[in-house]
C-alpha positions in Angstrom: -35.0 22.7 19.0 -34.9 22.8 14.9 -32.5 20.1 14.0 -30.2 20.7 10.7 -30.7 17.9 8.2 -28.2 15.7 6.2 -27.5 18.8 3.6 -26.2 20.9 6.2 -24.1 18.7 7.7 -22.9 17.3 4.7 -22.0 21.2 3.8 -20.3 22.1 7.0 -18.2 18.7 7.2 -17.0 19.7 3.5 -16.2 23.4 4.5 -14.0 22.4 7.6 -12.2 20.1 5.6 -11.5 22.1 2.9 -10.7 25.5 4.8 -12.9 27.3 2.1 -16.5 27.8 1.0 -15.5 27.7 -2.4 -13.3 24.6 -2.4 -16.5 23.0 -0.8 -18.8 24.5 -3.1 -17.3 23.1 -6.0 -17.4 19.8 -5.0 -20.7 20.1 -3.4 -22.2 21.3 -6.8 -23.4 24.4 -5.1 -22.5 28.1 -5.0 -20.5 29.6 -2.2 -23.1 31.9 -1.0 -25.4 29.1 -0.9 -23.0 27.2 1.2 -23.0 30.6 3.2 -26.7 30.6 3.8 -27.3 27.2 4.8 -24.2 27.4 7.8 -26.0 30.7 8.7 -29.0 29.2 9.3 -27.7 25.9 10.7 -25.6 28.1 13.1 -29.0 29.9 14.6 -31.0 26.4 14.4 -28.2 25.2 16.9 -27.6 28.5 18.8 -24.0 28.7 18.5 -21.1 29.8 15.8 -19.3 27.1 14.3 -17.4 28.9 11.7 -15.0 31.6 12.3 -15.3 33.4 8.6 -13.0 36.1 6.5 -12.5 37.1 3.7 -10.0 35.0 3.0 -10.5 31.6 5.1 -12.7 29.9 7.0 -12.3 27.5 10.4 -14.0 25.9 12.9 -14.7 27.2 16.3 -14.3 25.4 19.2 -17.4 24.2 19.1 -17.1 23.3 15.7 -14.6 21.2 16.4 -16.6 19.5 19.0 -19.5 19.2 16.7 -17.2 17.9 13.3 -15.9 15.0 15.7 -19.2 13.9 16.6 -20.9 13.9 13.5 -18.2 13.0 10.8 -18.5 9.4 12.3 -22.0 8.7 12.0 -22.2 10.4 8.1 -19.5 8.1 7.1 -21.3 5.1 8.6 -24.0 6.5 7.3 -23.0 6.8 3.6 -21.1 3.3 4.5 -24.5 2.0 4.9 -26.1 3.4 1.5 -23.6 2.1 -0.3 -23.7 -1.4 1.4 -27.5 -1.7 0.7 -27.1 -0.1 -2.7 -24.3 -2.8 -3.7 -26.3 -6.1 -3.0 -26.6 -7.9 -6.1 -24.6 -5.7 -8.1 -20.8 -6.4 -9.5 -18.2 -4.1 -8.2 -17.4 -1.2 -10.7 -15.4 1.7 -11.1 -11.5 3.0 -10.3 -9.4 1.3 -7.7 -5.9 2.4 -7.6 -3.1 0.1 -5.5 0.0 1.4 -4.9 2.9 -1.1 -4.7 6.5 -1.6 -5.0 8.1 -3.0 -8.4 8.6 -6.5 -7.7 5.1 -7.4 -6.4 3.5 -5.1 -9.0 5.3 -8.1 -11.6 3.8 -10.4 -8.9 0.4 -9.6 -9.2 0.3 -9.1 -12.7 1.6 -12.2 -13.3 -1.2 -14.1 -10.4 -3.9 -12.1 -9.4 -4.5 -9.5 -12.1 -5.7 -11.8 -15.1 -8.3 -13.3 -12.0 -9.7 -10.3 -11.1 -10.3 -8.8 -14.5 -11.8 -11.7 -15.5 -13.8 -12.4 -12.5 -14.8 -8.2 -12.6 -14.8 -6.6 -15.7 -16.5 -3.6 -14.2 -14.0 -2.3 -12.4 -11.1 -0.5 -13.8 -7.7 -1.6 -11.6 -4.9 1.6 -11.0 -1.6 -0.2 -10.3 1.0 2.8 -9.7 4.9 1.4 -9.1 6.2 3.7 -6.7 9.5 1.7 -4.8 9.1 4.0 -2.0 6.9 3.6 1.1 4.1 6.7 0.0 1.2 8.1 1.9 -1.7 6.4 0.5 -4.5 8.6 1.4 -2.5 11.7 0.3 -1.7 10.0 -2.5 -5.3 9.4 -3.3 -4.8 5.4 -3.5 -7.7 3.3 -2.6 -5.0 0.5 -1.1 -1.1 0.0 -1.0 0.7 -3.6 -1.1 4.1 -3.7 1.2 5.7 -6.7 3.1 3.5 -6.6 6.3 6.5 -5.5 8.7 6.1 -1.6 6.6 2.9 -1.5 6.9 2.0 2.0 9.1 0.6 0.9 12.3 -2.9 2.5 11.7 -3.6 0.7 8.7 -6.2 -2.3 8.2 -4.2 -5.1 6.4 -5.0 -8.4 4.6 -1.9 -10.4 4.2 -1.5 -13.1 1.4 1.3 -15.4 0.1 3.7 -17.1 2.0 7.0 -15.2 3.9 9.3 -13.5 1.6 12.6 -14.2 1.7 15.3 -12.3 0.4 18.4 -13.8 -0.6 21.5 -13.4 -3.0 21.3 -15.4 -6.3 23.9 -15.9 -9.7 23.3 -17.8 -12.9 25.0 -20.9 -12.8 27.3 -19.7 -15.6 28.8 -17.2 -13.6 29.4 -19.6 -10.7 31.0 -22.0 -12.9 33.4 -19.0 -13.2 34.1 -16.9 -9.9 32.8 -19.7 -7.6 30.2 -20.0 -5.2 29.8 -18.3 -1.8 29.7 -20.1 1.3 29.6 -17.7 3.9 28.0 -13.9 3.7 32.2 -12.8 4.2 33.1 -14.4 0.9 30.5 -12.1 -1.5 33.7 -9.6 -0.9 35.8 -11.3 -3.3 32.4 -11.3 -5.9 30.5 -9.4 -8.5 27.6 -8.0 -6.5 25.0 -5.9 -8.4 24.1 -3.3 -6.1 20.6 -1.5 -5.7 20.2 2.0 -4.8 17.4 3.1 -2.6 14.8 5.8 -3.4 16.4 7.7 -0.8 19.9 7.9 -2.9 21.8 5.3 -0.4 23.4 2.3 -1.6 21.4 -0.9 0.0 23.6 -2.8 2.4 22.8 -6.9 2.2 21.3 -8.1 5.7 21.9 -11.7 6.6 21.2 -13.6 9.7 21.8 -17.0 11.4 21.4 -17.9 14.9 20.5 -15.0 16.0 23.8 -13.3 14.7 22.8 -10.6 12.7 25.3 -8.4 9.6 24.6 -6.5 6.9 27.3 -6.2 4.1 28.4 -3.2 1.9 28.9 -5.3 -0.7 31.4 -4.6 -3.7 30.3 -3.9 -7.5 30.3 -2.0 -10.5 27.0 -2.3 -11.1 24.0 -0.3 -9.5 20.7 -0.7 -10.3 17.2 0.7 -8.5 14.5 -1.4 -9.7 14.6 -5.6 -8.7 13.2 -6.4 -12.4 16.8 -4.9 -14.3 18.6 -6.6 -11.5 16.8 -10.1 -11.6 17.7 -9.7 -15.3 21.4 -9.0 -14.7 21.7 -11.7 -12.9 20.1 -13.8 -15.7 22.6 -12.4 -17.9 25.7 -13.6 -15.6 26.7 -9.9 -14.5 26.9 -10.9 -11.2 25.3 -11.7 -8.0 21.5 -10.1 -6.9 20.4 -10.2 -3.5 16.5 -9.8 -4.1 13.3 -11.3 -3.2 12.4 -15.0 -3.9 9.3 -13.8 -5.2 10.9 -11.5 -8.0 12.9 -14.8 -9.4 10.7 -17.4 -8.2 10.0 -18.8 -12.2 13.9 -18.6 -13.0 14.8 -20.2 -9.5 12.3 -23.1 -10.3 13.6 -23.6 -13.4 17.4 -23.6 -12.4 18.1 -20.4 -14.7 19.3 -18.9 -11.5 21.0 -20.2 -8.2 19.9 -18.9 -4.3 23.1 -19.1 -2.0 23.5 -18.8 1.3 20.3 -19.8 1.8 20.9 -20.7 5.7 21.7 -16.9 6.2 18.5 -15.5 4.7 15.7 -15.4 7.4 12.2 -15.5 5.9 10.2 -11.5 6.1 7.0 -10.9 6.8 4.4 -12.0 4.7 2.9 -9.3 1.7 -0.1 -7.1 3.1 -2.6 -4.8 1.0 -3.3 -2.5 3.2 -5.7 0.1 3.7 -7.1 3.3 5.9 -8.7 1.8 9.3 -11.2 4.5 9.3 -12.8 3.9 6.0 -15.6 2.2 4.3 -13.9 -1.0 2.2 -15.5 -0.1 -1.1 -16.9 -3.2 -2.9 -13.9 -3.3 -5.6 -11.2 -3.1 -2.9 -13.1 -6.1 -0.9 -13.1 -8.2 -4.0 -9.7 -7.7 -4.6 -8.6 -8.6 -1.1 -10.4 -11.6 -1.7 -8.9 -12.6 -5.3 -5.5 -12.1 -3.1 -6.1 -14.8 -0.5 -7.8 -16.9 -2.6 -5.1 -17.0 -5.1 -2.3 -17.0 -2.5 -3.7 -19.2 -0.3 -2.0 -21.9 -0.7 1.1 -20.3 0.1 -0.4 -18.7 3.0 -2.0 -21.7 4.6 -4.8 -19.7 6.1 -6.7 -16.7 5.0 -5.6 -13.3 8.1 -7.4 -9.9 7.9 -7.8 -7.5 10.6 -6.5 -4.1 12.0 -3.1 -4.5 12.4 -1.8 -4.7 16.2 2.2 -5.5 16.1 4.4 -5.7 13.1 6.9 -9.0 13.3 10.1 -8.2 12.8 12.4 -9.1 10.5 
């Protein structure tokens, strides 16, 4: 039996996909009623209809559906493959957009960025801040960076650095003045600068010790959304942040800012980048995986990538 080649197939995965002969003729490079022909023709080479067509949308028959699964697979391995063999020897280049929340995006910038555009000046690096957990393929994102434990399950993930911990912290000019807290209860009586969550709600402080678990709506006049203003707040002596170590980790260090409670604040999960299981790592994504372990490895204490299997709670 005639066998279609890698044209056709090519054509009719692009044509499922997109729902439209146009759609898939325009990023084929081709015109829709040569996009026509060639499923026509594929269609009696195979002896069966794989497109249900009308005039104003296309789908997939049963069998069509049968056939996509089968052969999307082995295309992407395939083109996996080209590009493999077509990579070796050659630095990685292009667009590679990361998606990440606001504090690590300061993280990075300040650790890993300056490495990997040195180390890869071919490759043009897409950081988008966006504080809320996003879809990163609909998003078109090559990669996202979360604390592991947010990680969708059916993500590949490299994680890097050390546990975050998040933690309340206060110049020590303003606990010269309004004291310090001992126990989560006493933040009541305090200047807390709250955070608001993409979602609209006010975030309530979690604490833990000894496997007694609270979370706190804690009082305060001021509310902020991004950790940067409220790191900076707290720098200022307006009042009390609870925020991660990470995001303060310079001014903790040098004693511009105090943690407290400290015995209350249970190390997270560790940072991920993660990415879709069921693609390809492109070269630029691999090397900046490996800029990430290799600069947080010390932190780390071992390098971990794999498909991700359980997240650890908190």
């Amino acid at each position: 039996m005639p066998q279609p080649d890698l044209d056709d197939l090519r054509a009719f995965v692009a044509i499922v996909n997109r729902r439209s002969f146009r759609k898939a003729a325009d990023e084929l490079g081709v015109s829709p009623s040569t996009l026509s022909h060639m499923m026509r023709v594929m269609e009696e080479k195979l002896g069966v209809r794989l497109l249900h067509r009308t005039t104003r949308s296309v789908a997939p028959t049963e069998a069509g559906e049968g056939f996509l699964r089968r052969i999307e697979p082995v295309l992407r391995e395939l083109g996996a493959a080209c590009e493999a063999v077509n990579g070796v020897g050659q630095q990685p280049g292009g667009l590679l957009r990361i998606n990440t929340a606001e504090p690590t995006a300061h993280w990075l910038l300040q650790h890993a960025v300056p490495v990997f555009q040195a180390r890869y000046p071919a490759v043009s690096l897409d950081l988008f801040v966006d504080n809320g957990l996003v879809d990163i393929v609909a998003g078109g994102f090559d990669a996202g960076v979360r604390l592991a434990e947010a990680v969708p399950q059916d993500m590949h993930l490299a994680r890097f650095g050390a546990p975050v911990r998040f933690m309340p912290m206060a110049s020590p000019a303003y606990l010269k003045e309004y004291g310090i807290p001992v126990v989560p209860d006493d933040l009541l009586g305090h200047r807390c600068i709250r955070m608001r969550m993409q979602s609209g709600k006010i975030y309530r402080w979690e604490f833990t010790r000894h496997g007694q678990a609270m979370a706190l709506d804690v009082p305060g006049t001021l509310i902020l959304n991004q950790v940067g203003l409220m790191v900076d707040a707290a720098l200022a002596g307006q009042g009390i942040a609870y925020v991660p170590d990470t995001s303060a980790r310079d001014h903790l260090a040098a004693g511009r800012l105090m943690p407290l409670l400290h015995e209350w604040c249970a190390p997270s999960s560790e940072l991920a980048l993660y990415y879709p299981g069921h693609r390809h790592v492109p070269a630029a994504l691999r090397a900046f995986i490996d800029v990430l372990q290799e600069v947080f490895q010390p932190e780390a204490g071992q390098k971990r990538d794999g498909r991700r299997r359980a997240v650890d709670s908190a």
